[in-house]
MARZA-63168 format. One record per atom (N, C-alpha, C, O): residue in one letter; x, y, z. Coordinates in steps of 0.1 Angstrom, whole numbers, plus 5000, padded with zeros to 4 digits. Layout:
BEGIN
aXYZ...
This chain:
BEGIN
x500849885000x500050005000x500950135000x500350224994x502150155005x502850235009x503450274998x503550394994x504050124991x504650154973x503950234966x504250334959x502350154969x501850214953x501850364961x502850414958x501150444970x501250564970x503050664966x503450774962x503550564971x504750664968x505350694953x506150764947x504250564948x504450574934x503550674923x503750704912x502550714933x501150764930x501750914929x501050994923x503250964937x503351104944x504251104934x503951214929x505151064927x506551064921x505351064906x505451164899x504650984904x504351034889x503451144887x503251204876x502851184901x502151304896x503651434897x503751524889x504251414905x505151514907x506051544891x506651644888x506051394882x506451404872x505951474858x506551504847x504351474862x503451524856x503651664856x503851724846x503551714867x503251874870x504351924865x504452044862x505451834865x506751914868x506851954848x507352064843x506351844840x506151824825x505351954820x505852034812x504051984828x503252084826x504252214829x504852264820x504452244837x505252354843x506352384835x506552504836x507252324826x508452324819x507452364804x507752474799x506652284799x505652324791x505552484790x506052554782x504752504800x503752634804x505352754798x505252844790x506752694807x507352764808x507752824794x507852944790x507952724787x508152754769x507852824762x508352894753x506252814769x505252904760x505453054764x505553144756x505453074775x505853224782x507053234778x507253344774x507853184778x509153234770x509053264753x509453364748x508453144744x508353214732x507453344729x507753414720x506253384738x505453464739x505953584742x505553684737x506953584751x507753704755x508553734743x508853854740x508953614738x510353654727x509353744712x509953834705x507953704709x507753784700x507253874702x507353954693x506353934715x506454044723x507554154719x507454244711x508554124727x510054164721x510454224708x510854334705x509854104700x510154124689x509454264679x509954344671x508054234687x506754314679x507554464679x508554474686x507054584671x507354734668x505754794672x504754754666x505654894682x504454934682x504155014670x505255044664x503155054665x502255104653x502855254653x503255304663x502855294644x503655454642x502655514643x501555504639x503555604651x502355764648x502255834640x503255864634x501155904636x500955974625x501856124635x502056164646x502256174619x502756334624x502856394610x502756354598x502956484614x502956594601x504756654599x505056734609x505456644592x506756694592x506956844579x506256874570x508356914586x508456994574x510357014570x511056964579x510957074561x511957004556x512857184561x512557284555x513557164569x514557274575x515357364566x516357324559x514957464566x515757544558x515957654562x515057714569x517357704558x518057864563x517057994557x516858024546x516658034566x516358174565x516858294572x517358284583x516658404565x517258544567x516458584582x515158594582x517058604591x516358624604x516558754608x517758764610x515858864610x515858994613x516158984634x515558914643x517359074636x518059094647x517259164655x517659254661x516059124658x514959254667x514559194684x514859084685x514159254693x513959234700x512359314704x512159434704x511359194708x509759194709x509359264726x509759224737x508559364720x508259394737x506559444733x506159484722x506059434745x504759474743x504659674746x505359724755x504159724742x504059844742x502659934745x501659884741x502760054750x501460104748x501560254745x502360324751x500760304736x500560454733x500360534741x499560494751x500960664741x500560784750x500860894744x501960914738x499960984743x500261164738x501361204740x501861194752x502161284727x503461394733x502861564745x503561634752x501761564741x500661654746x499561624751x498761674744x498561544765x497961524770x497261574780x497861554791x496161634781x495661694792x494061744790x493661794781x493361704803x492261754808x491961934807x492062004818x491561994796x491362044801x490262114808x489062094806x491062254822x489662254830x489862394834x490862454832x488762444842x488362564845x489262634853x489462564864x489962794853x490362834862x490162894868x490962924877x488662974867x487863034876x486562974880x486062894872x486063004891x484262974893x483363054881x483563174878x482763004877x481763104867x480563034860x480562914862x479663084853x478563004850x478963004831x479563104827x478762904822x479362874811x478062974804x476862974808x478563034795x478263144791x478163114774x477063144770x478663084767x479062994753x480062894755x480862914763x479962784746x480962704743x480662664729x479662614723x482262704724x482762704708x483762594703x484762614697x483062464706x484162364701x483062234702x482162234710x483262154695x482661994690x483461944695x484661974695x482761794702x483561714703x484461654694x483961684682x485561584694x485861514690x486761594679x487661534672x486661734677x487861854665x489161844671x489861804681x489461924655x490861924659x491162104659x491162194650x491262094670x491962264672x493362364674x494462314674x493262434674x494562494671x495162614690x494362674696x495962614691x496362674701x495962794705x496162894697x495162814718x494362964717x493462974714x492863074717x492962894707x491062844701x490162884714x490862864724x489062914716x488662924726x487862824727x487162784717x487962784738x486562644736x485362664749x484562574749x485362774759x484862804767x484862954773x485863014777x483663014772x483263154777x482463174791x481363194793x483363154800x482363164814x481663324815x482163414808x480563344822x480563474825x480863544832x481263524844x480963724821x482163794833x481063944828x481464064825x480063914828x479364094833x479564164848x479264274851x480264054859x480464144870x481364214863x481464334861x482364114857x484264194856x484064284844x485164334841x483164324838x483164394824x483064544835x483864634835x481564514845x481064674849x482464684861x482664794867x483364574865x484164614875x485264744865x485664844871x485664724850x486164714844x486464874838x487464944834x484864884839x484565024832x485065124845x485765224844x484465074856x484865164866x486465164868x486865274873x486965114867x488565094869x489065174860x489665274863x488765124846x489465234833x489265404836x490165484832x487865444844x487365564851x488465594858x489265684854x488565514870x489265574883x490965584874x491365694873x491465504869x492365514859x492865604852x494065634850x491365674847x491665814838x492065884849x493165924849x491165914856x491166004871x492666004873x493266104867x493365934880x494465934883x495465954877x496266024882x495665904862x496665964847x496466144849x497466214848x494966234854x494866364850x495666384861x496866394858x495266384877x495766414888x496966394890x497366454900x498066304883x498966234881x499866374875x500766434881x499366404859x499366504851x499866624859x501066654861x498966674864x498566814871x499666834880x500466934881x499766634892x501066724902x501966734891x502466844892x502566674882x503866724875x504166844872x505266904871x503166894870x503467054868x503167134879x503467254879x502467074890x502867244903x504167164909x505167224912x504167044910x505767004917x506567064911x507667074917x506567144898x507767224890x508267314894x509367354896x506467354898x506367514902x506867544915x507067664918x506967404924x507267434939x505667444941x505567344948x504667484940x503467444942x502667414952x501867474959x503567254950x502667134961x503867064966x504967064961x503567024974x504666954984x505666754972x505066654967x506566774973x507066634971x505866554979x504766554974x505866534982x504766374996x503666384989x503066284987x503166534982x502166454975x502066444959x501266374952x503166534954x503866454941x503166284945x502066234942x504166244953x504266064956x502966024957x502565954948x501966064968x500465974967x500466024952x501365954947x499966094943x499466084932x499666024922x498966014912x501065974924x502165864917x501565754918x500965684909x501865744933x501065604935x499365544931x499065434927x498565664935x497265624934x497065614920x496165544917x497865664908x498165614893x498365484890x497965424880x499365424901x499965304895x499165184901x499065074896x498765224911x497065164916x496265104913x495864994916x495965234902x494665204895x494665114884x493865024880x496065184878x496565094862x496564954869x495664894864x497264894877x497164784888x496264694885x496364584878x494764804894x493564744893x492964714883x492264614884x493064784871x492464744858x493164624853x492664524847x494164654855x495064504855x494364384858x493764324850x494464364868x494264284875x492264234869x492064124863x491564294871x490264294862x490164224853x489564124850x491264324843x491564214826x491764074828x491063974823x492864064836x493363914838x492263844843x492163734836x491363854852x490163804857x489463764845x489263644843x489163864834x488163854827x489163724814x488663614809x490163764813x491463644804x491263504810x490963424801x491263454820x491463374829x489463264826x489463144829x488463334822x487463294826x487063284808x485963254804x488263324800x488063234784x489163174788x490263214790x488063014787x489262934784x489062844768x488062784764x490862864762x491562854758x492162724754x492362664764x492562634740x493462534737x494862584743x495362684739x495362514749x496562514755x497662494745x498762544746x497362424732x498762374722x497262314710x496062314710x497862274705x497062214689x496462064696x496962034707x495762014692x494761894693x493961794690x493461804678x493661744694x492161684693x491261644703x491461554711x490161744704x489261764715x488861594718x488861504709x488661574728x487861444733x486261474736x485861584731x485461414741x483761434749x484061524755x485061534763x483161644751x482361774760x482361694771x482161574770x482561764785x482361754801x481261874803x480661864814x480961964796x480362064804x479062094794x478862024785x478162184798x476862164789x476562374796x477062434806x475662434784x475862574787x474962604801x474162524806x475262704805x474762774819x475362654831x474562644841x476162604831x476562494840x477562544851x478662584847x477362544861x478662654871x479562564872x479362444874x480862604871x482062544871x483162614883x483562734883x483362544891x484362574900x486262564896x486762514886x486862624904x488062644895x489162464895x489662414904x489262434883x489262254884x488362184882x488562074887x487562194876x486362124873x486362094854x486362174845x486361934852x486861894835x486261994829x485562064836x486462024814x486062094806x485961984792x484861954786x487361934787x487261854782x488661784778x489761824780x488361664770x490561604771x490761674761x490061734753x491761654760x492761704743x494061684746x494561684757x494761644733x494961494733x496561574717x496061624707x497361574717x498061604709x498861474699x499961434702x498161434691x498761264685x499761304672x499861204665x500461404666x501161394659x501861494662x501461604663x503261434665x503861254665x502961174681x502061214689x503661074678x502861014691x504360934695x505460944690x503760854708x504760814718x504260674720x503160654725x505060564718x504860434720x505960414734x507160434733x505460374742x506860334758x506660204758x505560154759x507760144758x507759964764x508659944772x509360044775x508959814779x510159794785x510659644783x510159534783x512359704781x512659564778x513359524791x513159614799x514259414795x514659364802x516059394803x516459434793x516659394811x517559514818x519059464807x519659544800x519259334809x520359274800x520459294791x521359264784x518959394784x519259354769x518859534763x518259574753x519459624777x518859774781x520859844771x521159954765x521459754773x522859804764x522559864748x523159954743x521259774741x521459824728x519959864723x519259854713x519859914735x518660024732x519560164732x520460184740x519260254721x520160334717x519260474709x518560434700x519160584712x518460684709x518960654692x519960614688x517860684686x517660724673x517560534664x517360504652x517660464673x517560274668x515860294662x515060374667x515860184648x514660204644x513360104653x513459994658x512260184653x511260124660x510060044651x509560114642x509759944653x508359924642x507359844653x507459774662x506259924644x504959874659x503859804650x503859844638x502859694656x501959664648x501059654657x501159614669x499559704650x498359744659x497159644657x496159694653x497159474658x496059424658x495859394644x496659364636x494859404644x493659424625x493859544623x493359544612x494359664625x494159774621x494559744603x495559694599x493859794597x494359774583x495659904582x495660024586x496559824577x497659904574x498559904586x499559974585x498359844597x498859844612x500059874614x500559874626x500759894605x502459894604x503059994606x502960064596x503860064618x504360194617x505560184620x506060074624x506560324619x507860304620x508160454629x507360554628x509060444634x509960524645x511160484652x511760384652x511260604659x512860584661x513260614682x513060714690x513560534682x514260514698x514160674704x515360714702x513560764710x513660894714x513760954726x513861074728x513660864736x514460834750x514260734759x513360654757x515160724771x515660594776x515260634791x515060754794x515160524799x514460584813x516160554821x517160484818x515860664831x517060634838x517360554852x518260564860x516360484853x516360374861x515960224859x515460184849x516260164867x515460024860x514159974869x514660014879x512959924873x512359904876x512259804886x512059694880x512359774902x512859714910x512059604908x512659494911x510759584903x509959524903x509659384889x509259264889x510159474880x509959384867x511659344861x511959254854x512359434868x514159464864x513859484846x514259404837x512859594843x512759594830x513059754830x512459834837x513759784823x514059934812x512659994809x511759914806x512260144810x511160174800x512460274785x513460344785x511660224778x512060294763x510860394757x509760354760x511060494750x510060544746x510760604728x511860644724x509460564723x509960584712x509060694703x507960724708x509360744695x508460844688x507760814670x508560784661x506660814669x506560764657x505360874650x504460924656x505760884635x504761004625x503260954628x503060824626x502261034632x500860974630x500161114628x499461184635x500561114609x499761274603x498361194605x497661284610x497661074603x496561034598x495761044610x494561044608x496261054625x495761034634x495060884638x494060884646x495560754632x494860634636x495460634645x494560614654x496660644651x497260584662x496360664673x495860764668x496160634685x495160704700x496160634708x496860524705x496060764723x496860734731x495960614741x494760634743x496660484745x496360384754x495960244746x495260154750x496660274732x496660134727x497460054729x498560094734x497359904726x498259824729x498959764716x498359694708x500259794715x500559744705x501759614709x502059584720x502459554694x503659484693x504559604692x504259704685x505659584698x506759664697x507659554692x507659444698x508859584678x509659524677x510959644674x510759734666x512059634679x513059714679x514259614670x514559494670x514559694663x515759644651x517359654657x518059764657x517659564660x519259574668x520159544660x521159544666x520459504647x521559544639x521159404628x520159334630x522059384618x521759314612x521459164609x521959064614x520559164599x520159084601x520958944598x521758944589x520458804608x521158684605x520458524594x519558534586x521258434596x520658324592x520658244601x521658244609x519358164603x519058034605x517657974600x517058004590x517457854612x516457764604x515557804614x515657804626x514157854605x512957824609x512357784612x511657794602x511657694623x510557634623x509157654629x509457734638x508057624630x506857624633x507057604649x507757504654x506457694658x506057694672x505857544677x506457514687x505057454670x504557344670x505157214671x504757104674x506757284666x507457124664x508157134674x508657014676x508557224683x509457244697x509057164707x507957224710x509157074714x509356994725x509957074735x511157084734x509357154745x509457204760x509757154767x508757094772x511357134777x511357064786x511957104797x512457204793x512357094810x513457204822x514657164815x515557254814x514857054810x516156974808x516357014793x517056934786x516157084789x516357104771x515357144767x514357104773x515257214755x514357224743x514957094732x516157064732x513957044724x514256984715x513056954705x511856974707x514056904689x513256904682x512856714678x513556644686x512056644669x512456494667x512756504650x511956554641x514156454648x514356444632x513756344628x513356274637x513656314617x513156184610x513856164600x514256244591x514255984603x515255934596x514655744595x513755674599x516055724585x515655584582x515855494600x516355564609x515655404604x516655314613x516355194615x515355154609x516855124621x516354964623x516254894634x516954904644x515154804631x514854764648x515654644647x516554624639x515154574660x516554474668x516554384656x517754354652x515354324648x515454224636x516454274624x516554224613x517054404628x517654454612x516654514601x517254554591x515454524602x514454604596x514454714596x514554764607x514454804584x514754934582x513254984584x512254914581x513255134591x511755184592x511755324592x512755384591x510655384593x511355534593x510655564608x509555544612x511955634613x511555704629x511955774633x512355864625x512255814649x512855984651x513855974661x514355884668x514156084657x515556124670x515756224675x516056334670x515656194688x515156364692x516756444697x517756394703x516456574694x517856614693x517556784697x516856864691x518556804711x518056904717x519257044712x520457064713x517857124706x518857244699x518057374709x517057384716x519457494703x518857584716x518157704699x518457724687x517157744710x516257864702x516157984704x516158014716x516158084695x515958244698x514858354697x514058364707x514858414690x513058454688x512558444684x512958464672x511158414684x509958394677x509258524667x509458644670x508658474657x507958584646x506758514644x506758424636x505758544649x504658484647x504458344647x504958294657x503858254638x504258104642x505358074640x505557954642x506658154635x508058054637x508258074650x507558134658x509658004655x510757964663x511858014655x511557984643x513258094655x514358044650x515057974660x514957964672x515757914652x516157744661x518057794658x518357794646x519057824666x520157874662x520857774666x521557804676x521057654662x521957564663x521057444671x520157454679x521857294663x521257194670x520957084659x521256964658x520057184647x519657104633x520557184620x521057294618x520457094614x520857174598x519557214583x518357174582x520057264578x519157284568x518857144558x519757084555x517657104554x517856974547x516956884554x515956834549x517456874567x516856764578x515356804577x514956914575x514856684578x513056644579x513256644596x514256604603x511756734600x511556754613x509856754616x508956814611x509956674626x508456704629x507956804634x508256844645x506756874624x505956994632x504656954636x503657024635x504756854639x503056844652x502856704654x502856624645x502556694665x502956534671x503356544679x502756484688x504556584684x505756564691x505656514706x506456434711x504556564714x504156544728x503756384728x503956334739x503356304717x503456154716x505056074713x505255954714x505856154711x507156074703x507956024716x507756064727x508755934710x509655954719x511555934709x511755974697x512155884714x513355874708x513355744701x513455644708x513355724685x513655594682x512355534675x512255464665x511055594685x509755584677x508955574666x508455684665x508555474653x508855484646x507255564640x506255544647x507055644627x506355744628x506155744609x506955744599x504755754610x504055774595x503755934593x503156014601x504255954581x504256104579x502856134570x502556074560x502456194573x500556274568x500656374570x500256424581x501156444559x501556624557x499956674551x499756794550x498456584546x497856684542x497256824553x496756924548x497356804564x497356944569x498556984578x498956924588x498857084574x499957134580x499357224590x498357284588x500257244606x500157374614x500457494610x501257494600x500257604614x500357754612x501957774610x502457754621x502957804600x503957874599x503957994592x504357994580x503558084596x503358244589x503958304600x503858274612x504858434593x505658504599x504458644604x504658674615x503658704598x502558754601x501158684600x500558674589x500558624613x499858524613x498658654617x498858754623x497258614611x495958724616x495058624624x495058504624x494158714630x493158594636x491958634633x491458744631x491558484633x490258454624x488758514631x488558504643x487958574623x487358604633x486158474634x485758434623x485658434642x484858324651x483458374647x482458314653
């Protein structure tokens, strides 16, 4: 009884041990074509590298402001009496754009010019008995004085009555009426803006490292959105004399022709500044850049071969450094050469070695002035 079980334990043990060695085979050849297998390529879109002429500029955001800006407003209290200006004109210096009322200062005015006369005769008169010995010196002097008095006081009236037409300060362009007629106005109180735009003033700031070749009279070019024709040009026309503790950014201010008056002070434009001439490199599409802490990189595409010796086409990713951007390019200044096939969109799936089906019928955005669509 004892045999047959011990015989019963030795042939199952022979059994399992058969299955088990089996089983093992198969997980091993299963792994081996595993192994073997190539996952399925990714589709990407590629484009073929080539040298272009790359303009030396440096991009800052910018915003418009008046060489001539100002509110203007009332310098006396008075009740508005006429007003001689439209919104929205363009005026000229000394234009009057506001008549407060001055019937007190006219009748103050008449009486002054009176006492005025008065005093020129009595003035008159001592000069000739002071000749005579007459009248005393002391009062030669009051009648001197009560002359120069009066001329004084009429003075002083005029200016009252000067002071309550107000006046264009410099040439312009009126903004919104603030005031409406018979309206009392205290001294400071808006009247209306005006606004001096030709030339006009674009201010940006670049970054302090790069504050060396900012240079009075360097050319400036600004672009404003959709504005049709958006393109303007000017020149570097002063430099701030500190740097900004907060941003460590430079302000620059530049000056640019605006006879047509499209440009308005508090737009937002592109500022691009021209820093000397221009270079070569390879451009590519925003899209094909791979962002990383550890590198920027792009993936080339090339022939290569998997472990069986099978030739395929796949990528290699290869970390180049980059400079400024122009709308959807990158310039890419070392890393790739001109020639090389590179992927522009995909890339966040690749990895190194990956092997990759190319489907160029739609390509990403590469325009150097790209517009946006309106929705």
């Amino acid at each position: 009884m004892i045999k047959r079980m011990i015989l019963m334990v030795v042939v199952m043990t022979i059994v399992i041990a058969g299955l088990g060695f089996v089983k093992f085979r198969q997980f091993q050849a299963m792994a081996g074509e595993f192994a073997a297998m190539q996952p399925p390529p990714d589709a990407v879109t590629t484009i073929i590298a080539a040298q272009e002429e790359w303009p030396a500029t440096l991009n800052a955001i910018g915003t418009l402001a008046a060489v001539q800006g100002v509110t203007v407003t009332a310098d006396l209290s008075g009740i508005v009496s006429r007003i001689s200006f439209d919104s929205g004109k363009t005026v000229q210096k000394g234009d009057v754009l506001v008549q407060l009322d001055t019937r007190q200062e006219e009748a103050q005015r008449s009486g002054a010019e009176s006492q005025l006369q008065l005093a020129r005769l009595n003035f008159q008169r001592m000069q000739g008995l002071v000749e005579q010995d007459a009248v005393s010196r002391a009062e030669y002097d009051a009648a001197a004085a009560a002359f120069k008095q009066a001329e004084a006081r009429l003075g002083e009236i005029r200016a009252t009555i000067e002071r309550k037409t107000i006046r264009a300060p410099f040439s312009g362009v009126l903004g919104i009426r603030q005031v409406n007629l018979g309206q009392y106005l205290t001294g400071g109180d808006p009247v209306v803006p005006l606004q001096a735009l030709n030339p006009i003033y674009v201010n940006f700031g670049v970054p302090q490292q790069e504050a060396a070749e900012m240079h009075i009279g360097r050319g400036v070019r600004i672009t404003v959105g959709e504005l049709s024709g958006g393109e303007f040009t000017g020149r570097i026309s002063a430099l701030d004399s500190v740097v900004d503790q907060t941003t460590r950014n430079v302000q620059v201010q530049a000056t640019l022709a605006n006879a047509g008056g499209r440009l308005r002070p508090g737009m937002f434009v592109q500022t691009q500044v021209t820093l000397g001439a221009n270079r070569h490199v390879v451009a590519l599409p925003a899209s094909a850049i791979n962002y990383a802490p550890y590198g920027d990189s792009v993936f080339v595409v090339g022939d290569m071969k998997n472990p069986k010796g099978q030739t395929y086409r796949g990528v290699r990713q290869q970390v180049v450094k980059l400079g400024a951007a122009r709308g959807d390019q990158i310039a890419v200044l070392s890393g790739i050469s001109p020639g090389e096939e590179i992927v522009s969109s995909g890339v966040f799936k690749l990895r190194n070695g990956a092997p990759v089906q190319v489907n160029n019928t739609v390509q990403p955005g590469n325009s150097r002035s790209p517009k946006t669509e309106d929705r």
